[in-house]
N, C-alpha and C positions, 0 to 999 in steps of 0.2 A: 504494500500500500504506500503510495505515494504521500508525502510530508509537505512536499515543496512542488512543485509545477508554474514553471514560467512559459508563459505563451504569447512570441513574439514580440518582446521585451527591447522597447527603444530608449533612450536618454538621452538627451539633447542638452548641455550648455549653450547657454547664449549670453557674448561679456559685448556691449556694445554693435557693434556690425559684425560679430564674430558668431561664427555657429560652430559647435565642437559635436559628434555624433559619437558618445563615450561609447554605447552598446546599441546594436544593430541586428535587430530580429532575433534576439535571445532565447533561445525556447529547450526547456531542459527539465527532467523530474527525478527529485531524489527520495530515495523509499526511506521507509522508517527504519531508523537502524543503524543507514551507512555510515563509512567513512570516509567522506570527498574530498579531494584537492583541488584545489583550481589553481591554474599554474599560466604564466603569462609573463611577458617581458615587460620592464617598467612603460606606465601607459597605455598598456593595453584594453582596460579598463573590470581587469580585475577586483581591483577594492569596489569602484562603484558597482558593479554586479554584488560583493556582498554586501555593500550597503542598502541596494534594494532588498533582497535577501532579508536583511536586520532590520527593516522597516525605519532606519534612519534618513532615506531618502524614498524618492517615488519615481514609480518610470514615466517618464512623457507618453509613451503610449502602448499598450500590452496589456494582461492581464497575469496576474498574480494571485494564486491560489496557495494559503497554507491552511493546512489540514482540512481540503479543500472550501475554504472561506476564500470569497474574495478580496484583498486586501487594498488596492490601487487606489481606491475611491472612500477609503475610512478616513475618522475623525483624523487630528493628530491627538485625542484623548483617549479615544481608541487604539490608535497605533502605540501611544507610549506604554498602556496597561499589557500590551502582546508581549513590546521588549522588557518588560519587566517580568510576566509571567512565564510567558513559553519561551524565551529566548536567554541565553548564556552568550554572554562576552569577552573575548580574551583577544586584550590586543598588546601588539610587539612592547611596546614602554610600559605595556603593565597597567597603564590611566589608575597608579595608587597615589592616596593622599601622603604624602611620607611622613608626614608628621602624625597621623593616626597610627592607634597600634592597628596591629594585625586581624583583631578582632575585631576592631572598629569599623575598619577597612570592610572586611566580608560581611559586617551584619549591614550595611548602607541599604540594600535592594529591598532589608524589609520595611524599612520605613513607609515604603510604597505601597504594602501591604496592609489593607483594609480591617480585616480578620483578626482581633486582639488572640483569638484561639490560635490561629494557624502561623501566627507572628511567634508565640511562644514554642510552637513545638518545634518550627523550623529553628530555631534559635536554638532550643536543646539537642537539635544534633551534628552544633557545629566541633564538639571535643571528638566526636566518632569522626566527622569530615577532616580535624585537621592532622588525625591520627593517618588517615588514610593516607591524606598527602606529604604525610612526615615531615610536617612544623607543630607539632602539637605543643611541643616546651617554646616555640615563640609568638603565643598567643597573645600576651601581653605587650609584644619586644615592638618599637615606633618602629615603621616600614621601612624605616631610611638606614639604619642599620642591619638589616638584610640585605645578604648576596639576591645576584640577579635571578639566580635558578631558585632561591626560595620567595622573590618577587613573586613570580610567575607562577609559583604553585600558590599562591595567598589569592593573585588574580583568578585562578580556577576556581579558588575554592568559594570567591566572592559569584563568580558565574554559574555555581550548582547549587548554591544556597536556599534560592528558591525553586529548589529542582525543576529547571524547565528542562520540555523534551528537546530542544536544539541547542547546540552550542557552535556557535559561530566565531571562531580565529584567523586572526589577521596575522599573520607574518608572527606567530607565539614563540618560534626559537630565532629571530632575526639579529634581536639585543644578546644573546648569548655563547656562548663558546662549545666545539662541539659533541664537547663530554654532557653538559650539560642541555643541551637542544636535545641527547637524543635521551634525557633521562624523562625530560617534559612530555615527546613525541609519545614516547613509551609509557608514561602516565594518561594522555589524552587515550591511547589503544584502549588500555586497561578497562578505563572511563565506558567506553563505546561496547566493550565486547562485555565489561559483566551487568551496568547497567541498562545498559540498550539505548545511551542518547545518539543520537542523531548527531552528528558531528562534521563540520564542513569547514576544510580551512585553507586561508589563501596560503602559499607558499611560492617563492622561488627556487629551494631547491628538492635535487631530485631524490636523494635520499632520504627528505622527511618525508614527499609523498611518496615514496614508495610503502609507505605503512598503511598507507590508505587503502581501500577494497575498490579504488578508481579514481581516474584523473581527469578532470576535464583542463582541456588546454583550451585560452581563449588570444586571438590576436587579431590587432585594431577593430576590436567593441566586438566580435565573431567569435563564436564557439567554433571548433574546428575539431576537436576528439569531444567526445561526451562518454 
């Protein structure tokens, strides 16, 4: 069962008399479960494909179905409750507050959470999540004193907090070195094959997606492998 389905997916910049066509008949569906890469040469317009994807942007013209909803034409009060609920984010710099501790850092998404019940219980299973990710003793520790590869697992661990089924990464081992990119990589697996999210990440190299269950390659705004 399909998760994601983009149908004919265009994007268009426009800076003064300038027209930019970032993505150009994008049409693609990803099942529940997988684990995608999408792989491109800088500018290709890779990130703006997941940023439609993450519902941080919107296509100029296509249609957009997740969990077969149509998404293209919702609120943006709508769209931010999705990226809050259904959606996980992990990008290359981490987007942590450094000066929060680690705990502070991951509990942020519940605040967005309406349900004084489902706020607490998510909240009590962040000692089991950060066991998991093996920061459990830097719960407390400000983020800025953390190495880059335990940045990045605080960053996940902020992106599954509110358990959504997709988790969407941008360049996650970009900032890091390659002992540690492939302990990340191998954490995201882990993530995908014993919980079943949905997992989709831009990468330029080929060794991380090779982890993946498929590659889509995209160049000038064109899918070209699916």
């Amino acid at each position: 069962m399909s998760v994601i389905e983009l149908q004919k997916i265009n994007k268009v910049f426009s800076q003064k008399q300038n027209r930019f066509h970032a993505l150009c008949d994008v049409s693609l569906s990803i099942a529940k479960g997988e684990m995608v890469a999408i792989m491109g040469t800088s500018g290709s317009g890779k990130t703006t494909l997941l940023n439609i994807i993450g519902c941080v942007d919107k296509p100029s013209e296509g249609r957009y179905l997740l969990k077969k909803q149509a998404i293209e034409k919702q609120s943006p009060k709508f769209l931010a409750q999705v990226r809050n609920q259904e959606l996980g984010f992990v990008m290359q710099d981490f987007a942590l507050i450094e000066y929060y501790s680690v705990k502070k850092n991951i509990l942020l998404p519940l605040h967005y959470v309406k349900s004084h019940k489902l706020r607490k219980n998510r909240e009590a299973k962040l000692p089991e999540l950060l066991e998991k990710l093996r920061i459990g003793q830097k719960i407390n520790e400000p983020v800025m004193n953390l190495s880059g590869g335990q940045k990045q697992r605080v960053a996940i661990a902020r992106a599954l907090i509110n358990n959504p089924e997709i988790i969407l990464a941008d360049e996650p081992t970009g900032a890091l070195d390659q002992k540690t990119s492939t302990e990340i990589i191998e954490l995201l697996q882990v993530i995908n094959r014993e919980e079943g999210k949905t997992i989709i990440l831009v990468t330029h190299d080929p060794d991380i997606a090779a982890y993946c269950d498929r590659i889509i390659r995209i160049e000038d705004g064109r899918i070209v492998i699916t």
